[in-house]
N, C-alpha and C positions, 0 to 999 in steps of 0.2 A: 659371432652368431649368438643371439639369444640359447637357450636351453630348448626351446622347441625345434629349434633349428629352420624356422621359418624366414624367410630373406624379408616378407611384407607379410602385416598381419592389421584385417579391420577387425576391432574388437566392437560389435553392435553400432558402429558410425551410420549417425543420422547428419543429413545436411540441408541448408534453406541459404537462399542466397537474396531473401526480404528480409523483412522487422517486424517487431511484432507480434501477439499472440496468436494473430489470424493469415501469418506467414505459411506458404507452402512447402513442406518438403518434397527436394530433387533426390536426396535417399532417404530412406527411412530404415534403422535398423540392420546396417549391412553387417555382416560378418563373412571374412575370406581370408584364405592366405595365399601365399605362392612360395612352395620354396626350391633351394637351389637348384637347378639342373630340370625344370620343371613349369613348362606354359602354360598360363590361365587364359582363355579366352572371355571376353566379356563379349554378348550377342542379347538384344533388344531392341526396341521399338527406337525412334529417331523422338528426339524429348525423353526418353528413359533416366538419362541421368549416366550416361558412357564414361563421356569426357570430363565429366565433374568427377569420378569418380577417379579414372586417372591422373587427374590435377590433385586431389586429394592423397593418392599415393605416389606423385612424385615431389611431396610437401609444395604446391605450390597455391591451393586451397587448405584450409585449417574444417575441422568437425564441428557443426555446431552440438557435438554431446559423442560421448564413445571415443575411442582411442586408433588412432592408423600407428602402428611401431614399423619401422626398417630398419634391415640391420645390414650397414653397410652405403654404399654408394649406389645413387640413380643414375639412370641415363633415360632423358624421358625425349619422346619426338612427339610434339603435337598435331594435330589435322593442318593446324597454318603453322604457313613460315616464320620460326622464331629468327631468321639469320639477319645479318646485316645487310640487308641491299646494294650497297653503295660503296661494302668493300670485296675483295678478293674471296676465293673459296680458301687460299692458303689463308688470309686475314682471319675469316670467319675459325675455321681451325683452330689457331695458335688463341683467340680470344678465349674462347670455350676449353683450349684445354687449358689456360691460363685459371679458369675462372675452376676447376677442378683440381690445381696443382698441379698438373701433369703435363706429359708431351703428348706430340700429335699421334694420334692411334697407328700402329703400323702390324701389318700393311693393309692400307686405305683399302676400303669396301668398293667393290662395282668398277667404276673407272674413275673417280674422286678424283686418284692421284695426275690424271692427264687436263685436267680443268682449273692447277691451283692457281694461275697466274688471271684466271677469269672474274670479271666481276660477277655475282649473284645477281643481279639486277639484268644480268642477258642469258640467262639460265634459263631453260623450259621447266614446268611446273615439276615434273617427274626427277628431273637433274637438282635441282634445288631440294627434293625430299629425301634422294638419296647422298646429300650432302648436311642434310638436317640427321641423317642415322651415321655418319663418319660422326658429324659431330657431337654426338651424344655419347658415343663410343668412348671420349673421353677420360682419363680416370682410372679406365678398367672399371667399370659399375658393378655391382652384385645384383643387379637389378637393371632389365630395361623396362620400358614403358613407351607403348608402342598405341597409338591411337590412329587406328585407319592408314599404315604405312601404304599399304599398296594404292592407296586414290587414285594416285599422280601416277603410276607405273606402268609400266606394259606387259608384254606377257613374261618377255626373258628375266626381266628384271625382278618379275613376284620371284617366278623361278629362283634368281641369287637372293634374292631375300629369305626364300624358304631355307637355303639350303646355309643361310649365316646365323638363322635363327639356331637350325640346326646344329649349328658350330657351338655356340653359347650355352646352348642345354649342355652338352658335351664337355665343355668348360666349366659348369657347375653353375653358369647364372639363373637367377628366376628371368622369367617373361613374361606379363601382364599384358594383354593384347587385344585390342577391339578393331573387329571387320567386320564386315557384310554378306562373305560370299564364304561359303561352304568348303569350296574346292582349292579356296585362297590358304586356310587355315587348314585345313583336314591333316596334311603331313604332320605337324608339326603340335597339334594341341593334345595335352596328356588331360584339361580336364575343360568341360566346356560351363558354362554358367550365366543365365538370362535372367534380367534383370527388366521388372516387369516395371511402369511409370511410379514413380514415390512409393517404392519397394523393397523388397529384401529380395536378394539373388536366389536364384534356382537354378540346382543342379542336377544336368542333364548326364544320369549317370543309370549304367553301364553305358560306355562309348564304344559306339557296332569299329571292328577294325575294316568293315569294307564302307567303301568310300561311299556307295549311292545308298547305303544305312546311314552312315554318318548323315548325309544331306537329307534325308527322310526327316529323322529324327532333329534335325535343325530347326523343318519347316513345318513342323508338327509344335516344337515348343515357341516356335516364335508365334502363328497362330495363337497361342494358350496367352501368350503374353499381351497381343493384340486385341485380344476379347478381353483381359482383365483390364484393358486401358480404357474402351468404351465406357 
């Protein structure tokens, strides 16, 4: 760990993904951290700059200026499917944790472990995302990087989701995490942070401990962030 003891850390990262002098920025000026044992939510407008910004902390985007540090190992799940279609869930596994040095996460998340002889390619959307967080698991990460896990899922499954995230904090990982829904996240976020179109994040702090505060105060700053987009 660094000396701050931060697991992910933007230090003023601006990003554009044109040429240019009259290029647009998708961030402007961010700074954040997340550390061990400890959930960031990212919450904004659709165009905001979410997923760029989680591509930028799981190093798979570079800054165009300012500095992203990690310390430690990612685990990152994108909105689509990174997996191999056309092989097995145990294939897909042994690839990923291959590509981490490591073995297959044990024991396997949700019911992973009863579909490994399954191709991906006859998965339902939901099955595939929770196959895309087995395998990100890989490694042991100090870090995951979670972009809309629950899309694809149902209700039981937010539920195991919440309650593995909750495992992880518990373990000491950071969590970086972008959602939509209020009551998806509310267990589990220790700090929330909107992030308004070619902006710097805001933070939504004190966070109410009851739940239809929490959701209040969600739909109050996304408003703030919607009118700054206009």
């Amino acid at each position: 760990m660094p000396q701050s003891g931060h697991v992910l850390s933007f230090e003023d990262v601006s990003f554009t993904y044109g040429r240019g002098k009259n290029r647009p920025f998708v961030l402007r000026h961010v700074s954040l951290t997340v550390d061990p044992g400890e959930c960031v939510v990212i919450a904004g407008t659709n165009g905001s700059g979410k997923s760029t910004l989680l591509s930028l902390a799981a190093g798979i985007q570079k800054p165009a200026s300012g500095r992203v540090i990690l310390s430690g190992r990612v685990g990152y799940v994108p909105q689509g499917s990174a997996l191999l279609e056309d092989a097995t869930v145990e294939e897909n596994l042994r690839f990923f944790a291959d590509l981490a040095h490591a073995g297959i996460p044990e024991p396997l998340p949700f019911a992973v472990a009863d579909w490994m002889g399954r191709r991906v390619s006859r998965l339902s959307g939901g099955m595939k995302k929770q196959v895309s967080i087995a395998c990100a698991m890989a490694g042991q990460p100090d870090l995951m990087v979670l972009d809309e896990p629950c899309g694809a899922l149902d209700i039981r499954f937010r539920e195991s989701l919440g309650g593995l995230i909750r495992e992880w904090k518990r373990a000491g990982l950071g969590v970086l995490y972008v959602g939509h829904d209020p009551a998806e996240f509310f267990p589990f976020c220790d700090r929330l942070l909107f992030l308004p179109p070619g902006g710097a994040t805001v933070e939504a702090t004190p966070l109410p401990r009851d739940e239809r505060a929490f959701r209040e105060l969600y739909v109050s700053m996304l408003n703030q962030a919607n009118r700054s987009a206009e």
